[in-house]
N, C-alpha and C positions, 0 to 999 in steps of 0.2 A: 667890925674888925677887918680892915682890908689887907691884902696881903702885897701891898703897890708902895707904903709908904717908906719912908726916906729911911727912918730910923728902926724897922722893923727887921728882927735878928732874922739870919737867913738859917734856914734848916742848914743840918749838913748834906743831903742833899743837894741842897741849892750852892753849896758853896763847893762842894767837888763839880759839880756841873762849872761853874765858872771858871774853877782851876783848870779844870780839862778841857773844856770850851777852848781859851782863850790859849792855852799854850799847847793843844796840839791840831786847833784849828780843824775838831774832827766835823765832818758829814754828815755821821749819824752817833747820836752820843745817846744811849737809854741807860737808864738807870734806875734800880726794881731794887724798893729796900725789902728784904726777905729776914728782916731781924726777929719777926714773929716766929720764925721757923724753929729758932736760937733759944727762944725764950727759957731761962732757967739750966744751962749749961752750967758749967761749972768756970766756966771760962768768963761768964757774964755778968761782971759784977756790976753791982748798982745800977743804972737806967739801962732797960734790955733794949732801950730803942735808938735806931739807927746807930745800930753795928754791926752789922752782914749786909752787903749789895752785892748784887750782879751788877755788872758794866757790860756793854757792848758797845764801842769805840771803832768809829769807820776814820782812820785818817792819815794825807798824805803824808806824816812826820813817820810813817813806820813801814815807807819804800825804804828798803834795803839794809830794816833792821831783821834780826832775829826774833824768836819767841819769847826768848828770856829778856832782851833788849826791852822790846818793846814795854815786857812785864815790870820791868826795872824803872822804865820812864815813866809809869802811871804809879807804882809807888812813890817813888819821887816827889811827883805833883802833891801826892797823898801823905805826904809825911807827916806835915800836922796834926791833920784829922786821924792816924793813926797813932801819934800821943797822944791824943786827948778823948778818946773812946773808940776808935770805929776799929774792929776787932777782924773784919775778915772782909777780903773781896773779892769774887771770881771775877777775871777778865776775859771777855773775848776780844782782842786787839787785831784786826783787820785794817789793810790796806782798801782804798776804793775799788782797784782791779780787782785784790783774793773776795771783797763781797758782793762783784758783778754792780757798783753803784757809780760807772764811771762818767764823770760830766764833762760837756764838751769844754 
């Protein structure tokens, strides 16, 4: 079972990575599914998995936004995956200068 082929369904992980990858063009983009944490909320119905992430997002689309800006744009990206199960996400949204990862 390789996980390279053409027609292999991407996690949502893998598919908010791509969302966010490609339209904020971040530096450093991690993403920690913490859905286990979740498990049996009342909030969690049906498959408790992958629906709680952290994010940490380094990127230059969020010079000269705000907090809540910034917050807004990553829901944005997220709107899909937030109809169709993904229940909660903490952000850390950083600029390269606010996380010291500035490249020449």
């Amino acid at each position: 079972m390789g996980s390279r082929g053409a027609n292999v369904l991407l996690t949502r992980a893998n598919r908010m990575r791509q969302k966010l990858q490609s339209s904020l063009e971040a530096s450093v983009l991690e993403i920690e599914d913490v859905s286990y944490q979740h498990a049996g909320h009342a909030a969690v119905k049906g498959d408790p998995n992958e629906t709680h992430f952290n994010l940490k997002i380094v990127s230059p689309k969020f010079e000269g936004q705000s907090l809540v800006k910034r917050h807004r744009m990553v829901y944005e990206l997220l709107d899909d995956e937030l109809n169709s199960g993904l229940h909660a996400v903490s952000i850390v949204a950083k600029t390269p200068k606010e996380s010291g990862s500035t490249k020449p």
